[in-house]
VEXVORO-454135 format. One record per residue (C-alpha): x, y, z. Coordinates in pm, whole numbers, plus 50000, padded with zeros to 5 digits. Each point is the difference from the previous one (the first is absolute). Layout:
<roro c1="X" c2="Y" c3="Z"/>
...
***
This chain:
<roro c1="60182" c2="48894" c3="76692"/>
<roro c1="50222" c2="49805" c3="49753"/>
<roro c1="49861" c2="50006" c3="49636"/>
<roro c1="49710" c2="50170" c3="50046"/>
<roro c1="49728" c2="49849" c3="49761"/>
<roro c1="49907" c2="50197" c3="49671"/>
<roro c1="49633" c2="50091" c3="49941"/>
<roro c1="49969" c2="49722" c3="49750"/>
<roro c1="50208" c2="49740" c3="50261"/>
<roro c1="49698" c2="50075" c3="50264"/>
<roro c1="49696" c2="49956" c3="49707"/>
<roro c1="50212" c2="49661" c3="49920"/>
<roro c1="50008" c2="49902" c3="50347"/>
<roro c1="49606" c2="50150" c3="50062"/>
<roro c1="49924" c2="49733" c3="49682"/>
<roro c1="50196" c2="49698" c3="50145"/>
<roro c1="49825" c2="50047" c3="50366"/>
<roro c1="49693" c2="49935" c3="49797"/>
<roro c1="50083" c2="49709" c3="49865"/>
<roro c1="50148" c2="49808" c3="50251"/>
<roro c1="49664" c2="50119" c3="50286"/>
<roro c1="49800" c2="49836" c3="49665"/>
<roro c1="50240" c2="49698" c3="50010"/>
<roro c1="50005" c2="49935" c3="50324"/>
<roro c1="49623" c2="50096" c3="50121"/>
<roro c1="49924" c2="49627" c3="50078"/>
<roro c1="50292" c2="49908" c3="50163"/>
<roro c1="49934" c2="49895" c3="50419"/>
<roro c1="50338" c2="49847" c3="50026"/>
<roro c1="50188" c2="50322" c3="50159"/>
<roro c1="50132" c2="50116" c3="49640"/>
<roro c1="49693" c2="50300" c3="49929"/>
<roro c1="50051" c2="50334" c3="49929"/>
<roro c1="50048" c2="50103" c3="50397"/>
<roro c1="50314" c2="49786" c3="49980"/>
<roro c1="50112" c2="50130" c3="49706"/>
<roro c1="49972" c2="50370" c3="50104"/>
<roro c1="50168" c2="49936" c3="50386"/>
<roro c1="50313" c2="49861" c3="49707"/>
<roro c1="49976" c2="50276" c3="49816"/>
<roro c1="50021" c2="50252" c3="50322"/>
<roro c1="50295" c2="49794" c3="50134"/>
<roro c1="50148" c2="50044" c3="49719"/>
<roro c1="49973" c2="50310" c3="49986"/>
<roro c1="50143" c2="50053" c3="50336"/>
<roro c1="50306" c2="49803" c3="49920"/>
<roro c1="50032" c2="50161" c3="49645"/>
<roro c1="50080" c2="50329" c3="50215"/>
<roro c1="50362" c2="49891" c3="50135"/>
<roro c1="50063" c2="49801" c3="49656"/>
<roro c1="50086" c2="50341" c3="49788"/>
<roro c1="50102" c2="49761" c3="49740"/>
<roro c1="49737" c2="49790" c3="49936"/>
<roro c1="49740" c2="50081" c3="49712"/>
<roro c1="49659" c2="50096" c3="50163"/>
<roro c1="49801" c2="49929" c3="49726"/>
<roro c1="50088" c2="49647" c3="49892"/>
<roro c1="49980" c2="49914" c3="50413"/>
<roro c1="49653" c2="50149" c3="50026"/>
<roro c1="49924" c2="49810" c3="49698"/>
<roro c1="50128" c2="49660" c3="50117"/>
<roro c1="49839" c2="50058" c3="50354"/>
<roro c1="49655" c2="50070" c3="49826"/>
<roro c1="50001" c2="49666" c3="49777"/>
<roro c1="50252" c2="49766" c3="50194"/>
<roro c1="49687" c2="49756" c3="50056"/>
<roro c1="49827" c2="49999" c3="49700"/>
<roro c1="50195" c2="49714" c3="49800"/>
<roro c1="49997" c2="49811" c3="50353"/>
<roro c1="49875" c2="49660" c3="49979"/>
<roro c1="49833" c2="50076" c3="50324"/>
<roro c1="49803" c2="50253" c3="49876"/>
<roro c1="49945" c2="49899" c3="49636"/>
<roro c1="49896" c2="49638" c3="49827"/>
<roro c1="50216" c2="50052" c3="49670"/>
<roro c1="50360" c2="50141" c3="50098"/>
<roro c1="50070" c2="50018" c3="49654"/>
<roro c1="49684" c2="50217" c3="49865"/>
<roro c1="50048" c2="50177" c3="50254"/>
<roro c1="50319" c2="50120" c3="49885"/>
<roro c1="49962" c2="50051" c3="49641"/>
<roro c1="49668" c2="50230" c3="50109"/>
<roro c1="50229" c2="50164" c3="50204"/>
<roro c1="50258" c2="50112" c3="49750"/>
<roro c1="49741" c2="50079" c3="49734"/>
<roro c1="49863" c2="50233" c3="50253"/>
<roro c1="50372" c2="50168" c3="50111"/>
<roro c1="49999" c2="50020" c3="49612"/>
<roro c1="49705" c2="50164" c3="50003"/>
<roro c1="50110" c2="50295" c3="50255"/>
<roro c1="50317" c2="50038" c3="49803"/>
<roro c1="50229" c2="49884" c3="50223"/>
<roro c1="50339" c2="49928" c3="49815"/>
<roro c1="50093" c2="49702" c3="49935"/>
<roro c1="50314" c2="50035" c3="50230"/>
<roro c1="49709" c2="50129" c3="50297"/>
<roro c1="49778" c2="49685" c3="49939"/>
<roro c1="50324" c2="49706" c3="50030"/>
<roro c1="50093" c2="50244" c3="50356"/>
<roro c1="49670" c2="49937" c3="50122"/>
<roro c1="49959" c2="49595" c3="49886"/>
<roro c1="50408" c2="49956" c3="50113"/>
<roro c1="49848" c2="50082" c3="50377"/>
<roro c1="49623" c2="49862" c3="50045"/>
<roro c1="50114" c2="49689" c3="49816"/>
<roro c1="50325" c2="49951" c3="50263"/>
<roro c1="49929" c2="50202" c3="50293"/>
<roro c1="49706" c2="49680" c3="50182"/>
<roro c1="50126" c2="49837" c3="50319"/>
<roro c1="49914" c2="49698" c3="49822"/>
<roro c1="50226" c2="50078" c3="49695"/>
<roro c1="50315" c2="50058" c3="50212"/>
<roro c1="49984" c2="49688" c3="50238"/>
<roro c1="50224" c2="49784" c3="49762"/>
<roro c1="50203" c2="50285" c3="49802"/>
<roro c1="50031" c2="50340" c3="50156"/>
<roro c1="49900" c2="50189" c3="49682"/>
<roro c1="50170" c2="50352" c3="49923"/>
<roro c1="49800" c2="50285" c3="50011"/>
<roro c1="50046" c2="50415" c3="49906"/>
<roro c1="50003" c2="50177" c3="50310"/>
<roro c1="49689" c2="50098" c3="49810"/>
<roro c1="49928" c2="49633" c3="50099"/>
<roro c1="50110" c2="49993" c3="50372"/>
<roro c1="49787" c2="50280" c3="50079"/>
<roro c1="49682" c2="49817" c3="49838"/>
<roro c1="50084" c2="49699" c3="50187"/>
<roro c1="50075" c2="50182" c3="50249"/>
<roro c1="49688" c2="50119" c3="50042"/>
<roro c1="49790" c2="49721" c3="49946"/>
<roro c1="50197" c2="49806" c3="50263"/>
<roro c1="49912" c2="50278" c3="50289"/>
<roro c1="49657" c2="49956" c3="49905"/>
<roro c1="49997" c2="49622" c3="50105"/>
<roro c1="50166" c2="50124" c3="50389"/>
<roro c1="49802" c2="50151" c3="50295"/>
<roro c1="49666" c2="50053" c3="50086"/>
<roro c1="49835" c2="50010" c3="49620"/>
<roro c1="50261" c2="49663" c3="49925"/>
<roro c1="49810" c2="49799" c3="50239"/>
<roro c1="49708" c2="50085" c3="49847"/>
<roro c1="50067" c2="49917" c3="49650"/>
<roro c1="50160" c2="49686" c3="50101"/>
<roro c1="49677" c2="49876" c3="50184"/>
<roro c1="49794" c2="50148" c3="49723"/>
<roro c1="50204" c2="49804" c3="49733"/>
<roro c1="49989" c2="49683" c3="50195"/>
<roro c1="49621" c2="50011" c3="50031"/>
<roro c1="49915" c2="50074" c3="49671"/>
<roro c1="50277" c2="49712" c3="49882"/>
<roro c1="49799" c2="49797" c3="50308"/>
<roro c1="50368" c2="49939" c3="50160"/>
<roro c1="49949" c2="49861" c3="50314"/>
<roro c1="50088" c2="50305" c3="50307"/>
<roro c1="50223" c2="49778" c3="50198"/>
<roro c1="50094" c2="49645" c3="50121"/>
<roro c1="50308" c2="49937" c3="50201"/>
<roro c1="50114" c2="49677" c3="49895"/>
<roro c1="50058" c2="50138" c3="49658"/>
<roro c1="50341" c2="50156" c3="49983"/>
<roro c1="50132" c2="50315" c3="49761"/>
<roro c1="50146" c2="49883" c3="49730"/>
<roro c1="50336" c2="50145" c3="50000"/>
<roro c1="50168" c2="49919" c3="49659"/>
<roro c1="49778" c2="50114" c3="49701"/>
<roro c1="50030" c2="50013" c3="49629"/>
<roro c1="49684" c2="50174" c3="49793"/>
<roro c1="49791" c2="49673" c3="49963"/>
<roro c1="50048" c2="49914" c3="50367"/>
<roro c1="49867" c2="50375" c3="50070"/>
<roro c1="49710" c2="49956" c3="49885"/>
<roro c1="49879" c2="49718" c3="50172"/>
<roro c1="49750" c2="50064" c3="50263"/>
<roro c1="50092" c2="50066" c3="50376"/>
<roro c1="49856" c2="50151" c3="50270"/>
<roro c1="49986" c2="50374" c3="50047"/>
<roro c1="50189" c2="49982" c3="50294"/>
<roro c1="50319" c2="49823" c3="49859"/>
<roro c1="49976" c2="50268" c3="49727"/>
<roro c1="50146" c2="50256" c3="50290"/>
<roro c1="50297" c2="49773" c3="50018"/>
<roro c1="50009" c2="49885" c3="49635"/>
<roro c1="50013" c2="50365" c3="49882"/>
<roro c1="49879" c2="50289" c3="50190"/>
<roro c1="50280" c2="49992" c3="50302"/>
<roro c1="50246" c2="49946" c3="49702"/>
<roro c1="49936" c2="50340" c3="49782"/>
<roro c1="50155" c2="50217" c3="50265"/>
<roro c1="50348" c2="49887" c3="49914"/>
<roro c1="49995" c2="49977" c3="49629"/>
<roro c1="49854" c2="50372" c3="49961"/>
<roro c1="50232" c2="50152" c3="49732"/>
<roro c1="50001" c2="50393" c3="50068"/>
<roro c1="50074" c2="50126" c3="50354"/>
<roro c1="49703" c2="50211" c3="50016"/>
<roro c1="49806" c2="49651" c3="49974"/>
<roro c1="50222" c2="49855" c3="50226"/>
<roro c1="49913" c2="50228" c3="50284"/>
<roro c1="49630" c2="50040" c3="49867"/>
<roro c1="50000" c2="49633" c3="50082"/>
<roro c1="50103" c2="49980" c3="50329"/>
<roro c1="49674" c2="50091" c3="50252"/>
<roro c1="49800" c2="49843" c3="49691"/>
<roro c1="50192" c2="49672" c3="50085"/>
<roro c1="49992" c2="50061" c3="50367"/>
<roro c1="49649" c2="50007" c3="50004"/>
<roro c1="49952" c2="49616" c3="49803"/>
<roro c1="50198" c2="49862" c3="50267"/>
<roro c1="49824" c2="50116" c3="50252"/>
<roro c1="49658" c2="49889" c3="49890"/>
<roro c1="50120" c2="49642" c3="49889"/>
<roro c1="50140" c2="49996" c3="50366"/>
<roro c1="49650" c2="50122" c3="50151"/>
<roro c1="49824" c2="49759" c3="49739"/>
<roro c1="50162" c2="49692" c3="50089"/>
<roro c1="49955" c2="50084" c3="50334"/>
<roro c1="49649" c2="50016" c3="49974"/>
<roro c1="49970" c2="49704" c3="49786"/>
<roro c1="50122" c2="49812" c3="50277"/>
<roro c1="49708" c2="50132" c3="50224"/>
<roro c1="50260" c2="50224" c3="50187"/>
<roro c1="49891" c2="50380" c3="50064"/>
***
């Protein structure tokens, strides 16, 4: 495997798992630790045909990419000065710790709607990632999970998807059902490595045949 992690690498990483399963122990919006290790595993599938990618600062990024989220966390900016005191902390070098803020501070759907920002292939691979984790069978569920706990109603047909969107506009409530068109059936095209690419593929397959069954059923049809 490419860069394999030094003994001190792993204890750092070990530390930072810690931290963020503390961080994010209360979170019921989809972004817990389960999430965060399926990234991480991704991740680390994709990190094996990207030789030239740095495995520790993308294991890194995929372990904290949500915790300066401001759907995870109340104060964005707390949340990032506790976060570098703590890379500080593990001795990560100063060069290590701007790597790791350069990609969970860019790499958000949401961040790249108006301005496609420019991420390390360090980066892509987080992002990546992340964005596999919202397709197929475990997508679906986050996204009706999210909507609940944001009390987004599931689905009303005379409300259309909004198909121009800017980072305010995102956040605006929909349904859970126009977030398929919104976002999910989008990710499969902007993947940035080809492993992701084809990673993405049955995962996407699979969303468009639900919402096909689901509106279907919504209907009253069998």
């Amino acid at each position: 495997m490419n860069n394999p992690l030094t003994q001190t690498q792993q204890n750092v990483i070990q530390s930072i798992r810690g931290f963020v399963k503390q961080k994010l122990a209360n979170d019921f919006t989809g972004h817990d630790i389960a999430h965060i290790e399926r990234v991480v595993r991704l991740a680390e599938q994709i990190l094996q045909h990207e030789p030239k990618a740095n495995r520790f600062i993308v294991i890194v990024s995929a372990y904290l990419h949500d915790v300066i989220d401001d759907k995870v966390v109340d104060d964005v900016n707390q949340a990032i000065t506790e976060l570098r005191q703590y890379l500080i902390s593990l001795a990560l070098t100063d060069n290590e710790i701007e790597l790791v803020f350069a990609i969970i501070e860019n790499m958000s759907y949401r961040k790249n709607l108006s301005n496609k920002k420019t991420l390390s292939l360090e980066g892509q691979i987080v992002q990546d990632a992340d964005r596999l984790d919202a397709l197929g069978a475990i997508g679906i569920g986050r996204t009706f999970y999210y909507g609940g706990n944001k009390h987004n109603m599931m689905h009303d047909p005379s409300i259309p998807p909004r198909t121009l969107m800017n980072e305010q506009s995102y956040k605006q409530p929909n349904t859970v059902i126009n977030h398929f068109y919104e976002k999910l059936f989008l990710l499969k095209d902007i993947m940035n490595t080809q492993t992701a690419k084809k990673m993405a593929e049955q995962r996407h397959h699979f969303l468009v045949q639900f919402i096909a069954q689901f509106e279907k059923e919504w209907v009253g049809e069998s």
